[in-house]
C-alpha positions in Angstrom: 0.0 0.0 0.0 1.0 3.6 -0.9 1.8 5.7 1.9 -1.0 8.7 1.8 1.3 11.6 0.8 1.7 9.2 -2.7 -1.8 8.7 -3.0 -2.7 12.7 -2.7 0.4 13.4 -4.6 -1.3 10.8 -7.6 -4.6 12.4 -7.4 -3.4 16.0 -8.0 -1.3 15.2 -11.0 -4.1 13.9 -12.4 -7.1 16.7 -11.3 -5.0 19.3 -10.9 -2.5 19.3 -13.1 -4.0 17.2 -15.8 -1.2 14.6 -16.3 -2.6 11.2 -18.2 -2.6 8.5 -15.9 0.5 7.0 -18.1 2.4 10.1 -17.8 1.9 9.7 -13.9 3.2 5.9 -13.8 6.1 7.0 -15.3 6.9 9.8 -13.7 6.2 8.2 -10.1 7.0 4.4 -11.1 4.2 3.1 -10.2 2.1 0.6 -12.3 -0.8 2.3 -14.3 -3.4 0.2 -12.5 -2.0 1.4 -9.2 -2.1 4.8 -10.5 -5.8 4.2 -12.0 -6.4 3.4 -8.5 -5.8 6.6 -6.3 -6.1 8.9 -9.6 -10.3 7.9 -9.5 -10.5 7.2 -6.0 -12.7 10.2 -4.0 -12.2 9.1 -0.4 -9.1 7.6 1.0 -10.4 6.3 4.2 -10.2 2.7 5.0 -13.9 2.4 4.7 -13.4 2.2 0.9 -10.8 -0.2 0.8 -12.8 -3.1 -0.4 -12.3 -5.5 2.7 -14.5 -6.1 5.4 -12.4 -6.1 8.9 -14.2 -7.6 11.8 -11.9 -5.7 14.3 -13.7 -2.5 13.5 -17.2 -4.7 14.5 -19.1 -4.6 17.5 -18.5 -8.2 19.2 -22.3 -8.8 18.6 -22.4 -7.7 15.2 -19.5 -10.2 14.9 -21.7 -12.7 16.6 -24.9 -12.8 14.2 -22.3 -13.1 11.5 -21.0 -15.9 12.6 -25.1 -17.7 13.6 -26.2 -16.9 9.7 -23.8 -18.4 8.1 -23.9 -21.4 10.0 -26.8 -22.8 9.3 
């Protein structure tokens, strides 16, 4: 994972600036799907990461979970 300066420095090359997205994988290294990825992306909050962490879960929330899937 990119640290978050990368990310924000991604997404103004590309809104701000105007840079393709190709232009940005070379300058930065990155691969154009990684740059594709933070370039689109609106909110760079774990909540839109795409994977579901039961940490962050109530313990009964947890629970249920656990009894639907069961039977």
């Amino acid at each position: 994972m990119l640290p978050m300066i990368n990310k924000y420095n991604i997404k103004t090359m590309y809104s701000i600036q105007g840079k393709s997205l190709r232009e940005i994988a070379r300058e930065t290294g990155h691969t154009f799907r990684t740059v594709k990825k933070y370039a689109l992306t609106e909110d760079f909050s774990n909540k839109n990461i795409g994977l579901l962490s039961l940490t962050h879960l109530p313990g009964e929330a947890v629970t249920d979970m656990i009894d639907v899937h069961r039977v």
